[in-house]
C-alpha distance (Angstrom), angle and dihedral (degrees) to the residues before:
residue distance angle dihedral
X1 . . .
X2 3.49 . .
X3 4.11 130.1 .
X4 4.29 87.4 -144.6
X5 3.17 121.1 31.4
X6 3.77 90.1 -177.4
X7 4.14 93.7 68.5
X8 4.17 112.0 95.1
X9 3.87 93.4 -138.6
X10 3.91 102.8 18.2
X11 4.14 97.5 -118.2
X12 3.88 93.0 123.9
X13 3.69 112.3 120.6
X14 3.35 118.9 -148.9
X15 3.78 116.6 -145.7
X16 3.75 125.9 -136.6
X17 3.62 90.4 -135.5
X18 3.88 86.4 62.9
X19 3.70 94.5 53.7
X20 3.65 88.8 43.4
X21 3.92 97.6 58.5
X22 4.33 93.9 27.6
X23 4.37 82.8 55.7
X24 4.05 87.7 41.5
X25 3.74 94.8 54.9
X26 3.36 97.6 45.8
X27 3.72 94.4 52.1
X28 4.09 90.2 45.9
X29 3.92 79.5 56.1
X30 3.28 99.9 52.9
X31 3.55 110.6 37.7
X32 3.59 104.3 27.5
X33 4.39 93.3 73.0
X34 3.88 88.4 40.1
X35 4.10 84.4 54.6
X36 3.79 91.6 44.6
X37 3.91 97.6 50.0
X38 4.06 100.1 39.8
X39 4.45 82.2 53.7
X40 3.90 91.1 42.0
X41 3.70 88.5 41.4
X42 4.08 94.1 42.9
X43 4.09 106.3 34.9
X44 3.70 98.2 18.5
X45 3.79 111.5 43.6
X46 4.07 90.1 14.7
X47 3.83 89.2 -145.9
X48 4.20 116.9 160.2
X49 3.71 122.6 -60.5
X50 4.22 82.4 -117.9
X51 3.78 88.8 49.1
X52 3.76 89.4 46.2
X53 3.57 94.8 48.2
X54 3.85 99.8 46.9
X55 4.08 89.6 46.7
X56 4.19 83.3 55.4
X57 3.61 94.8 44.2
X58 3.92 94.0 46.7
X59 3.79 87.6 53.3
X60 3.73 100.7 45.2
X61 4.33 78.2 59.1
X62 3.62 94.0 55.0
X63 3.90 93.2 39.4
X64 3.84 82.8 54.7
X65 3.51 88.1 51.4
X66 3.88 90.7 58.3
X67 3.76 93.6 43.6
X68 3.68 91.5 58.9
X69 3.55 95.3 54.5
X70 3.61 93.3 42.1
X71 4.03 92.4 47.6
X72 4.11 86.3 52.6
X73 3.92 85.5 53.3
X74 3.76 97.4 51.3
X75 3.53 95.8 42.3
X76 3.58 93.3 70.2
């Protein structure tokens, strides 16, 4: 089993650091708009705690819909 399946031979390392950042953007993608629309939602608007929590969950989706496509990119 090989780590990239894109490499011809399979002697591309992959550094931690890599993973480390890659894994850290991802997560800043994901959970940073969830954060931003349960406050706006919450403090801002001062909607329902239902309300609030179905406008967070509904972005953490999309924001998972993002990450995908931006894991696909920096895999290759």
């Amino acid at each position: 089993m090989k780590l990239t399946p894109n490499s011809e031979n399979g002697n591309v390392k992959i550094s931690a650091l890599k993973i480390f950042l890659n894994g850290t953007l991802l997560a800043l993608v994901i959970a940073v708009p969830a954060i931003i629309s349960t406050v706006i939602f919450h403090y801002v608007i001062k909607t329902n705690l239902i309300i609030t929590i179905s406008a967070g969950i509904i972005t953490l989706f999309v924001a998972m819909g993002f990450a995908y496509k931006i894991s696909k990119r920096l895999s290759m």
